[in-house]
N, CA, C and O atoms as a CHARMM CRD file, in Angstrom:
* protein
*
  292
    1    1 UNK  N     22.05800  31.34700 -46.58700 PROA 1      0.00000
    2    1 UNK  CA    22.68900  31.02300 -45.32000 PROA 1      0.00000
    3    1 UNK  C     23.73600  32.10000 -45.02300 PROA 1      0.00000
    4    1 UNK  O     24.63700  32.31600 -45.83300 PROA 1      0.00000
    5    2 UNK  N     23.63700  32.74100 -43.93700 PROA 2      0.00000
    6    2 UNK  CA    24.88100  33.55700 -43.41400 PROA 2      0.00000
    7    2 UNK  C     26.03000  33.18500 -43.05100 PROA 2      0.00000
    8    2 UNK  O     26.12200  32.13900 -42.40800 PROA 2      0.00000
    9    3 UNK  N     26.97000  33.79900 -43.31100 PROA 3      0.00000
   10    3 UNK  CA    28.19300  33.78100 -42.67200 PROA 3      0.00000
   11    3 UNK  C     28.05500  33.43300 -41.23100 PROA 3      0.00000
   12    3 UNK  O     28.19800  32.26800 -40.85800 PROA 3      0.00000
   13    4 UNK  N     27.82300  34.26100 -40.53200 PROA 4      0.00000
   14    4 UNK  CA    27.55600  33.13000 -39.12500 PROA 4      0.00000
   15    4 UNK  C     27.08000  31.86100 -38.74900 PROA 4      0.00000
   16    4 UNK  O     27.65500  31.20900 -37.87700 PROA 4      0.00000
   17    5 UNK  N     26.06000  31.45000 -39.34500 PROA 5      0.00000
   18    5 UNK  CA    25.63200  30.58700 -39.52200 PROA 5      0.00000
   19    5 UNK  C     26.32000  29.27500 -39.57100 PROA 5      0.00000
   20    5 UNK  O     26.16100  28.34400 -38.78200 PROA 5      0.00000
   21    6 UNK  N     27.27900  29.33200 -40.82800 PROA 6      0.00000
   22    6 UNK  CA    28.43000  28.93200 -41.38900 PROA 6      0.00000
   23    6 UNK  C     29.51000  28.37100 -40.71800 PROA 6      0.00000
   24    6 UNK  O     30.19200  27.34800 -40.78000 PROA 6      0.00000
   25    7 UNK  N     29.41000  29.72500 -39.83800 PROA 7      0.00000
   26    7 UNK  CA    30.77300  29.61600 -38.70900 PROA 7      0.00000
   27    7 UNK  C     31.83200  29.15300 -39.45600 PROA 7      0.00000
   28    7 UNK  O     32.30800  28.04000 -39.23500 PROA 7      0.00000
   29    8 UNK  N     32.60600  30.48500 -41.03100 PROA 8      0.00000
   30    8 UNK  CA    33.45300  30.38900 -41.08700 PROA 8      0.00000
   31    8 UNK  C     34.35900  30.84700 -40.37300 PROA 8      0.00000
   32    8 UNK  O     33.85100  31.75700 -39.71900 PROA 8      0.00000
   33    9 UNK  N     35.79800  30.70100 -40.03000 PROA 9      0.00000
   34    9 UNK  CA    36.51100  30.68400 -39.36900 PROA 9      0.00000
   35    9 UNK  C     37.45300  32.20500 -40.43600 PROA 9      0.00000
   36    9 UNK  O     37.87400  32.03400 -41.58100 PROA 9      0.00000
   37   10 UNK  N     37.56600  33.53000 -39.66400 PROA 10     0.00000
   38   10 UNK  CA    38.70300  34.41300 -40.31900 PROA 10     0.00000
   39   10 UNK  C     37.23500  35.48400 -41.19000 PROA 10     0.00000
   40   10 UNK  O     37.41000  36.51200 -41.84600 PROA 10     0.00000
   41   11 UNK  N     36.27300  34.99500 -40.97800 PROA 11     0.00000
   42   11 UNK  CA    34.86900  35.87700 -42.08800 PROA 11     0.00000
   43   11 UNK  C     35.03000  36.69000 -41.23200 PROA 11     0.00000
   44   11 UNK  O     35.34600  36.31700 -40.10200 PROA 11     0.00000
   45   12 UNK  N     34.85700  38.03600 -41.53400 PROA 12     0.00000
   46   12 UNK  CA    34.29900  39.23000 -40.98000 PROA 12     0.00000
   47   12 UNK  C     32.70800  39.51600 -41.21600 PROA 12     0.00000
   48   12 UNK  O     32.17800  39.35900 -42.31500 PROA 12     0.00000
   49   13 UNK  N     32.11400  39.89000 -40.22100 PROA 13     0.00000
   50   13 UNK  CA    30.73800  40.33100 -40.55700 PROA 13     0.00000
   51   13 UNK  C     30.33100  41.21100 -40.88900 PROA 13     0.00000
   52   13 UNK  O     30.90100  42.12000 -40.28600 PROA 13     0.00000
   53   14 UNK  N     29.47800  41.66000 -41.67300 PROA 14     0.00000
   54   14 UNK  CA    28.83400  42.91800 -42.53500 PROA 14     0.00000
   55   14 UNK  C     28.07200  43.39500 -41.83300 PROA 14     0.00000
   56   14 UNK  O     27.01700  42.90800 -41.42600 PROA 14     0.00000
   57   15 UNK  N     28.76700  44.93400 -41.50000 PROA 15     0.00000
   58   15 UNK  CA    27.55900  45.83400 -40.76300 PROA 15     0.00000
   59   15 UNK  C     26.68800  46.22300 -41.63100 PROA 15     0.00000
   60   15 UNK  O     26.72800  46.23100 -42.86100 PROA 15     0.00000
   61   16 UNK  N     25.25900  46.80400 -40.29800 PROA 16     0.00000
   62   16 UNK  CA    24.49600  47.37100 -41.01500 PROA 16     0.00000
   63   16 UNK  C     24.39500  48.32500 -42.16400 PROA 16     0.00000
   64   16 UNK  O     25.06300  49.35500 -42.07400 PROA 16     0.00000
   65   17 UNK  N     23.61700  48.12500 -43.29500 PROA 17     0.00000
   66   17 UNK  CA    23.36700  48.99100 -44.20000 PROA 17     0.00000
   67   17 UNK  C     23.27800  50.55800 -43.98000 PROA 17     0.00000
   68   17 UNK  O     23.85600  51.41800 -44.64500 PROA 17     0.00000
   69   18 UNK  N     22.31100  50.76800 -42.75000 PROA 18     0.00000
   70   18 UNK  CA    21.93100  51.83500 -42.45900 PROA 18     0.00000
   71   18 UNK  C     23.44400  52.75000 -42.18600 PROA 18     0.00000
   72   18 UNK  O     23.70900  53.76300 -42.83300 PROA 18     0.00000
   73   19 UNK  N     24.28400  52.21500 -41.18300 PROA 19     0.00000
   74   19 UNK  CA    25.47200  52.15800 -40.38100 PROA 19     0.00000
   75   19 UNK  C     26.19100  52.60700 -41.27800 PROA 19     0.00000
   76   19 UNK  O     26.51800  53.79300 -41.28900 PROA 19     0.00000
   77   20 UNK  N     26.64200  51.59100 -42.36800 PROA 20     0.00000
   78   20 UNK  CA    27.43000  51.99000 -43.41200 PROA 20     0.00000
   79   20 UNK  C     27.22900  53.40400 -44.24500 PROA 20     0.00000
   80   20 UNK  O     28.17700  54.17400 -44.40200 PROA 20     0.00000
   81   21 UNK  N     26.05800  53.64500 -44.70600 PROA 21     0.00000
   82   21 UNK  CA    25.45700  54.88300 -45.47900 PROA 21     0.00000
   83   21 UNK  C     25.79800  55.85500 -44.07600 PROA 21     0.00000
   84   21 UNK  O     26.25900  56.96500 -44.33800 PROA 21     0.00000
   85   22 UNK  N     25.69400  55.67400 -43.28700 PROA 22     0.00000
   86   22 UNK  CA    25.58200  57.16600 -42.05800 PROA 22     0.00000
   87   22 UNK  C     27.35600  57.38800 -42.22300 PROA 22     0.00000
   88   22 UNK  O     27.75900  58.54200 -42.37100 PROA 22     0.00000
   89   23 UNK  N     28.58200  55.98900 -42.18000 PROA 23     0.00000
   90   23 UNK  CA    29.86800  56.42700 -41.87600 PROA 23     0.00000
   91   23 UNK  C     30.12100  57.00400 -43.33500 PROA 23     0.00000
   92   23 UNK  O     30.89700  57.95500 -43.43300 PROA 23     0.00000
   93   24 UNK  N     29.56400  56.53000 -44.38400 PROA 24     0.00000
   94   24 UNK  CA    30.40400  56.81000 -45.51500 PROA 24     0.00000
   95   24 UNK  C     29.72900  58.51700 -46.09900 PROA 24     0.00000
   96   24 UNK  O     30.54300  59.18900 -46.73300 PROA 24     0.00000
   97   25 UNK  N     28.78100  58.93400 -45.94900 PROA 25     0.00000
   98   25 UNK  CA    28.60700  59.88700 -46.15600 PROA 25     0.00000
   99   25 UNK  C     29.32900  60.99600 -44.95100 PROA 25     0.00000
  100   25 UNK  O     29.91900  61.93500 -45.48500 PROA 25     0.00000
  101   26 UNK  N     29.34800  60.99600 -43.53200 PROA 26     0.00000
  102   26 UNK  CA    30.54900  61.65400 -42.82500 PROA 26     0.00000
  103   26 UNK  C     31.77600  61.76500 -43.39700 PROA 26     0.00000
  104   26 UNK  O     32.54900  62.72300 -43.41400 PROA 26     0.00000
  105   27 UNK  N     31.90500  60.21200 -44.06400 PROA 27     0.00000
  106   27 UNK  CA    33.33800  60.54000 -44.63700 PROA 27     0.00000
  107   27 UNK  C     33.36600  61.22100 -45.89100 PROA 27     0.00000
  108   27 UNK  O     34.47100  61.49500 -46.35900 PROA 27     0.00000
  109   28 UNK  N     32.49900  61.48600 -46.41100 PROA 28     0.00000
  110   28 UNK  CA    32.82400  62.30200 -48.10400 PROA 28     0.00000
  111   28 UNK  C     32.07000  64.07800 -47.52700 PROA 28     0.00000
  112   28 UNK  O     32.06400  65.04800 -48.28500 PROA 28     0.00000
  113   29 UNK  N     31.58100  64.11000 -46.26200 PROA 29     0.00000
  114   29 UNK  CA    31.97800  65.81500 -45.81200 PROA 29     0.00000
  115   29 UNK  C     32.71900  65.60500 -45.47900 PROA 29     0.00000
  116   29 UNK  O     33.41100  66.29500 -46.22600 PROA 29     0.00000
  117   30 UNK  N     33.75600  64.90000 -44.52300 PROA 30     0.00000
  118   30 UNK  CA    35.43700  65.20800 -44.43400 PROA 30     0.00000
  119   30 UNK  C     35.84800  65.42200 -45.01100 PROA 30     0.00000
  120   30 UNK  O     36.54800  66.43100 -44.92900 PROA 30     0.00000
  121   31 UNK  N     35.78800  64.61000 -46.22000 PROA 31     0.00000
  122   31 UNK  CA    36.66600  64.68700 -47.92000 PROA 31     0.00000
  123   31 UNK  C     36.51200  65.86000 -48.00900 PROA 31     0.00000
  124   31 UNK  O     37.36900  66.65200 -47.61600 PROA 31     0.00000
  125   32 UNK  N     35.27200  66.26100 -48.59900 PROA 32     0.00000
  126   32 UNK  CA    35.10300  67.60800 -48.97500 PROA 32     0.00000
  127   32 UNK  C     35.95200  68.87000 -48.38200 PROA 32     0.00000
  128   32 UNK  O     36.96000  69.38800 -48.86300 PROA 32     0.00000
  129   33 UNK  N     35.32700  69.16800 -47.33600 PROA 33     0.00000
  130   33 UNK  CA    35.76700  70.31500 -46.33700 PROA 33     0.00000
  131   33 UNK  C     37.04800  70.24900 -46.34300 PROA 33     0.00000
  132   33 UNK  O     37.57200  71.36300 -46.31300 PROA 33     0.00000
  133   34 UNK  N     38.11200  68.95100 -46.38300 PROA 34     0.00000
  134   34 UNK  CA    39.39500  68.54500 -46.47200 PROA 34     0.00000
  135   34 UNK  C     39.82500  69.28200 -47.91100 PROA 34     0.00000
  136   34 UNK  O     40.91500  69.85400 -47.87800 PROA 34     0.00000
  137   35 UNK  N     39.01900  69.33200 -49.27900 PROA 35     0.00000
  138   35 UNK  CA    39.40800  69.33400 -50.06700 PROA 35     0.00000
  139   35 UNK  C     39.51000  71.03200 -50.09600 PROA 35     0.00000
  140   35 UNK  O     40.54600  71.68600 -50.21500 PROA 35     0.00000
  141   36 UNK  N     38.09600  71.56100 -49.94900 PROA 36     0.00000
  142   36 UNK  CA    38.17600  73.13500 -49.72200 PROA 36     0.00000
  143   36 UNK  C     39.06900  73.68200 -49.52500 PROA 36     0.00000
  144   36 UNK  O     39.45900  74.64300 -50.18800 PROA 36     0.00000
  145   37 UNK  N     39.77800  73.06100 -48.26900 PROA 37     0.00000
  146   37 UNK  CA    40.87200  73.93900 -47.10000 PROA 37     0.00000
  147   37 UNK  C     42.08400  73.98500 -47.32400 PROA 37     0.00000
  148   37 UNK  O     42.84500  74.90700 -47.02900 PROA 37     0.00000
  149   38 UNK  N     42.44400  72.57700 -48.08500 PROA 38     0.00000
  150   38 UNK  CA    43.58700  72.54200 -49.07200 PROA 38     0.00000
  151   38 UNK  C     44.38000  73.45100 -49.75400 PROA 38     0.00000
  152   38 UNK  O     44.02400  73.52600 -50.93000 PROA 38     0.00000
  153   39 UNK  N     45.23000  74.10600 -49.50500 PROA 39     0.00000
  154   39 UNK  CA    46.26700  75.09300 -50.46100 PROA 39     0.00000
  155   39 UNK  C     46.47700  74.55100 -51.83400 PROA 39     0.00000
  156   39 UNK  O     46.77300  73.40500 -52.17100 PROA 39     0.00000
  157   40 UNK  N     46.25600  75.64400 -52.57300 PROA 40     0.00000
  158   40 UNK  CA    46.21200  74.49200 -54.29000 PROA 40     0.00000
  159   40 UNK  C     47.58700  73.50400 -54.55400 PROA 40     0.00000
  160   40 UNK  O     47.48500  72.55700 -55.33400 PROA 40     0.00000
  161   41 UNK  N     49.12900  73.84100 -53.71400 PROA 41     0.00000
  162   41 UNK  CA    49.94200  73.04600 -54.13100 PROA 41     0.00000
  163   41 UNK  C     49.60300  71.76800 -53.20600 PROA 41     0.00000
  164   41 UNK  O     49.71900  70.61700 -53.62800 PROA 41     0.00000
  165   42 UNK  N     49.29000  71.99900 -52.25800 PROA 42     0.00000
  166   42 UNK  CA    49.36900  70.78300 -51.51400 PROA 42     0.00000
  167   42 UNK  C     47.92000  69.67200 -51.68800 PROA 42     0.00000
  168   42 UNK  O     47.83900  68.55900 -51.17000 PROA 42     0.00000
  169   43 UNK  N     46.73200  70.41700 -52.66300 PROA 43     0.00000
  170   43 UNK  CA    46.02200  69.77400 -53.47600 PROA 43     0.00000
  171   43 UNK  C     47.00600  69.04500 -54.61500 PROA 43     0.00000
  172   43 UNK  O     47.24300  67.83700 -54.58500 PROA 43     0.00000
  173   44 UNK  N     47.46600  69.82500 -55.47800 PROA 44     0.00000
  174   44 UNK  CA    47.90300  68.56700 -56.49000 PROA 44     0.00000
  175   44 UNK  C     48.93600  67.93300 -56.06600 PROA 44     0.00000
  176   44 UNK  O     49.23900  67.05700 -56.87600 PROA 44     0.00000
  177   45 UNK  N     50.05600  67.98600 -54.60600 PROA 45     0.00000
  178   45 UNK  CA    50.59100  66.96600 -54.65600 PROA 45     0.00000
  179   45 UNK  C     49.37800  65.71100 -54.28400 PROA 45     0.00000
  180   45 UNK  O     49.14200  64.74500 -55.00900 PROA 45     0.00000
  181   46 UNK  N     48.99000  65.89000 -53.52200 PROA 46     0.00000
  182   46 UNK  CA    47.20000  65.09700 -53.16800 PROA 46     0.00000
  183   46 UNK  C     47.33200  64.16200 -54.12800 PROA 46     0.00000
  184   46 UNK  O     47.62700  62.98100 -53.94500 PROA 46     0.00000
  185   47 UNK  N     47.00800  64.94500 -55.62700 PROA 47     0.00000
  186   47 UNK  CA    46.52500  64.41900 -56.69800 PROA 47     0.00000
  187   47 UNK  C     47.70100  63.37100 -57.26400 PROA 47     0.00000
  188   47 UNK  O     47.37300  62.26400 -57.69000 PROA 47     0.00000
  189   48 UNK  N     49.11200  63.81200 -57.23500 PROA 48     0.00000
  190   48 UNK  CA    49.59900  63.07200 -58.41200 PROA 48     0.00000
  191   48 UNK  C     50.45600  61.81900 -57.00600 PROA 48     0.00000
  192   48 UNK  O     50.99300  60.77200 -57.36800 PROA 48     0.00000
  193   49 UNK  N     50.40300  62.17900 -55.73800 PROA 49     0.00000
  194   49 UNK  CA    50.13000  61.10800 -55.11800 PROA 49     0.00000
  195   49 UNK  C     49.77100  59.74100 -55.47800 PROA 49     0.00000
  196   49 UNK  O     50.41300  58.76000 -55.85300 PROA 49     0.00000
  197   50 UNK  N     48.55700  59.98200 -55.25200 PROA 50     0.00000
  198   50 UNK  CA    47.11200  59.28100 -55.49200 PROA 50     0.00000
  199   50 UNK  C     47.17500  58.58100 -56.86400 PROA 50     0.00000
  200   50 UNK  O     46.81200  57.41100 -56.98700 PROA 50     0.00000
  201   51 UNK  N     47.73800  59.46800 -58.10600 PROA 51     0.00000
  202   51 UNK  CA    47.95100  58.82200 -59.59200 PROA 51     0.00000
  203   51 UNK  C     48.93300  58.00400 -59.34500 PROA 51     0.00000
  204   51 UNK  O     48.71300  56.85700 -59.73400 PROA 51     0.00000
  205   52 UNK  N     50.38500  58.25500 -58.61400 PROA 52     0.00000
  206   52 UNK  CA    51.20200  56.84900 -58.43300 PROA 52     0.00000
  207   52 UNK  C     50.97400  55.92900 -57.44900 PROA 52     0.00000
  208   52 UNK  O     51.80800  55.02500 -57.38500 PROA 52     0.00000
  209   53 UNK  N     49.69400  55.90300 -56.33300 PROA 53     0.00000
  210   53 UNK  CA    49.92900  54.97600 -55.70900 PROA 53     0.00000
  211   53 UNK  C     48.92600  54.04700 -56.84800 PROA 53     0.00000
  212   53 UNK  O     49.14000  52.83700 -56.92000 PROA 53     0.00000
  213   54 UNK  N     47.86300  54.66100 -57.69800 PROA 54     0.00000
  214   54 UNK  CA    47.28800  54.11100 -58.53600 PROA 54     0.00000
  215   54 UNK  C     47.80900  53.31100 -59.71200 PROA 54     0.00000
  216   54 UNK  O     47.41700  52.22700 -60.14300 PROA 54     0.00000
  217   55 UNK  N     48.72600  54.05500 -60.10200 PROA 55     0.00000
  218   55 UNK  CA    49.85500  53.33200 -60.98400 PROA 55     0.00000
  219   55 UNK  C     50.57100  51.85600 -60.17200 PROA 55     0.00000
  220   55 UNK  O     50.88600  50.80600 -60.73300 PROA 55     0.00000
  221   56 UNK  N     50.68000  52.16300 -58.82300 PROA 56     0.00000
  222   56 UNK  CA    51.66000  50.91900 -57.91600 PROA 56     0.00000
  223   56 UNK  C     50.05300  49.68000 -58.18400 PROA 56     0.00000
  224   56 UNK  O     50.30200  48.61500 -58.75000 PROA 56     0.00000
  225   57 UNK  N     49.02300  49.87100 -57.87900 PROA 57     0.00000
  226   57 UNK  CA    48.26700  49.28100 -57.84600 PROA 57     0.00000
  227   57 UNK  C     48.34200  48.13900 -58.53400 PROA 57     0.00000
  228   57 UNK  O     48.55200  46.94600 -58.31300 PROA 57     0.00000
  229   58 UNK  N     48.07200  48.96300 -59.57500 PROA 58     0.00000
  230   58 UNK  CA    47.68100  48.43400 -61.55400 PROA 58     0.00000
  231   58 UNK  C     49.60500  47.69400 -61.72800 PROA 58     0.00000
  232   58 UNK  O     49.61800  46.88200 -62.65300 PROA 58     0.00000
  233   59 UNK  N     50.56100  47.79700 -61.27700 PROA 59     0.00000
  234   59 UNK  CA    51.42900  47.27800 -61.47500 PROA 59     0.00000
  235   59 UNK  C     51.37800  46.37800 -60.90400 PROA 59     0.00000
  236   59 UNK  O     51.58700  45.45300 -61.68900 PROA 59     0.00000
  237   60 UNK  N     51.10900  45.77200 -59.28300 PROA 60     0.00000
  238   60 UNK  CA    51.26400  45.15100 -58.42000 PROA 60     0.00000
  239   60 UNK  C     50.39600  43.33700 -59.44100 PROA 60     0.00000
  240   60 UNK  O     50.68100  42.21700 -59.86400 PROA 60     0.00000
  241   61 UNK  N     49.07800  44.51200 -59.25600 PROA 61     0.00000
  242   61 UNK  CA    47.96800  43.38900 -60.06200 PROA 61     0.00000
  243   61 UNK  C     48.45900  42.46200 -61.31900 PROA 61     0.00000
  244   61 UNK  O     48.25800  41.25600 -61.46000 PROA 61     0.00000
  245   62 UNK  N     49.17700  43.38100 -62.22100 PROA 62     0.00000
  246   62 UNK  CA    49.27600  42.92600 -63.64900 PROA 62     0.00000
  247   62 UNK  C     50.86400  41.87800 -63.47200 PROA 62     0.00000
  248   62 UNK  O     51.30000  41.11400 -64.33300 PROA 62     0.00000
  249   63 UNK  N     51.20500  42.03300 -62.70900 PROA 63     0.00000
  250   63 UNK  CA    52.26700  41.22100 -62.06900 PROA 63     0.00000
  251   63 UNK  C     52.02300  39.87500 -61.38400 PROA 63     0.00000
  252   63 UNK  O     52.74300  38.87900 -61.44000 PROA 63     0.00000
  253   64 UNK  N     50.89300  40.03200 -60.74200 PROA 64     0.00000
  254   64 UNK  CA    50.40600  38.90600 -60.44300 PROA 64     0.00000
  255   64 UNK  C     51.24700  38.91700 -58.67400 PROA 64     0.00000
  256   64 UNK  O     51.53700  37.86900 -58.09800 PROA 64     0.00000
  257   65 UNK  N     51.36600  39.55600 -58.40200 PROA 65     0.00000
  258   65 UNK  CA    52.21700  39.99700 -57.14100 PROA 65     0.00000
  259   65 UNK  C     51.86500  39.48600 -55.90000 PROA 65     0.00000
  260   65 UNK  O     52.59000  39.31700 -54.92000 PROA 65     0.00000
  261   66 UNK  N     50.19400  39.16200 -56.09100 PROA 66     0.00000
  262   66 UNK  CA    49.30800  38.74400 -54.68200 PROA 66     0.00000
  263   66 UNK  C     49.14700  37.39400 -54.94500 PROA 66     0.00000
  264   66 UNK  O     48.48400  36.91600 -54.02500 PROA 66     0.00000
  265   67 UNK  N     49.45900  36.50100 -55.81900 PROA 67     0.00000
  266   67 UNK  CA    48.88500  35.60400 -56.17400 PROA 67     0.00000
  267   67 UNK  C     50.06100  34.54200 -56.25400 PROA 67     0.00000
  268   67 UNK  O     49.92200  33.32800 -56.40400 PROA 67     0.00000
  269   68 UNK  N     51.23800  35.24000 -56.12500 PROA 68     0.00000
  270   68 UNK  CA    52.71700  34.53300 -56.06700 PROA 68     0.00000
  271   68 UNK  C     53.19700  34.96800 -54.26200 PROA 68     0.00000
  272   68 UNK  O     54.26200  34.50800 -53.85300 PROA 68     0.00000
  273   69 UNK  N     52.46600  35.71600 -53.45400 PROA 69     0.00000
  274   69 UNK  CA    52.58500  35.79100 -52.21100 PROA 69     0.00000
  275   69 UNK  C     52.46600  34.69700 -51.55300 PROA 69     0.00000
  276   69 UNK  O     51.33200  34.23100 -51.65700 PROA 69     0.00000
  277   70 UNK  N     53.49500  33.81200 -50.62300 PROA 70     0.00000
  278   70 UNK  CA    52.24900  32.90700 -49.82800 PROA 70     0.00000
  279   70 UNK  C     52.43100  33.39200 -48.74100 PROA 70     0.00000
  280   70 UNK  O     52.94700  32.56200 -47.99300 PROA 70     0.00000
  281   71 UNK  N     52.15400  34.94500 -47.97600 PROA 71     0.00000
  282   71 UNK  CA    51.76300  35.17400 -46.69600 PROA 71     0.00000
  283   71 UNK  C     50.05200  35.44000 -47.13000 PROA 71     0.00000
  284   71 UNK  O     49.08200  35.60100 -46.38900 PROA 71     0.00000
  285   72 UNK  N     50.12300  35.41600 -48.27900 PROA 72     0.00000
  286   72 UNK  CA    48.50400  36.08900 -48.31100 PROA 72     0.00000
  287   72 UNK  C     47.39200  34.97500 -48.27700 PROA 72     0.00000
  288   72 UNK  O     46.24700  35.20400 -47.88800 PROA 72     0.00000
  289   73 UNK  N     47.84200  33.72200 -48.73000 PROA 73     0.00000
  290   73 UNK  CA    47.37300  32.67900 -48.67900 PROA 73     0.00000
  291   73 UNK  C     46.41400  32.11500 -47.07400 PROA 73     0.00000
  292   73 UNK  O     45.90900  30.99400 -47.01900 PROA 73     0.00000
C-alpha cells in the first residue's frame, strides 16, 4: 500500500527513480568540476570542514540530542 493511498498526513512522496538517478548524477559532475577548480587551500579547508561538521554529527547522535528535542516530535 502507498503512502498516498494511506493519506498520511506530513509523508512526503518519492520521486521517480529515473528522476532521482538523472539529479544525483548532475550533482556528482558539479562535485567534481567543483572539486578540480578548487585551490588546494581552499580544498582542505573543504575537507577538515566537513571532518567537524562530521564530528558535530556523531556528537549530536551519541547524546541523544534529537530524541530529548520536543520540537522534533
Amino acid at each position: 500500500m502507498t503512502i498516498q493511498r494511506l493519506g498520511l498526513p506530513g509523508m512526503a512522496r518519492v520521486p521517480p527513480a529515473r528522476l532521482v538517478r538523472a539529479v544525483e548524477t548532475v550533482r556528482n559532475a558539479v562535485a567534481t568540476a567543483h572539486a578540480k577548480m578548487a585551490p588546494a587551500p581552499i580544498a582542505l579547508l573543504e575537507m577538515i570542514s566537513a571532518q567537524w561538521f562530521s564530528q558535530a554529527i556523531y556528537a549530536a547522535a551519541d547524546l541523544g540530542i534529537a530524541d530529548a528535542s520536543p520540537a522534533v516530535r
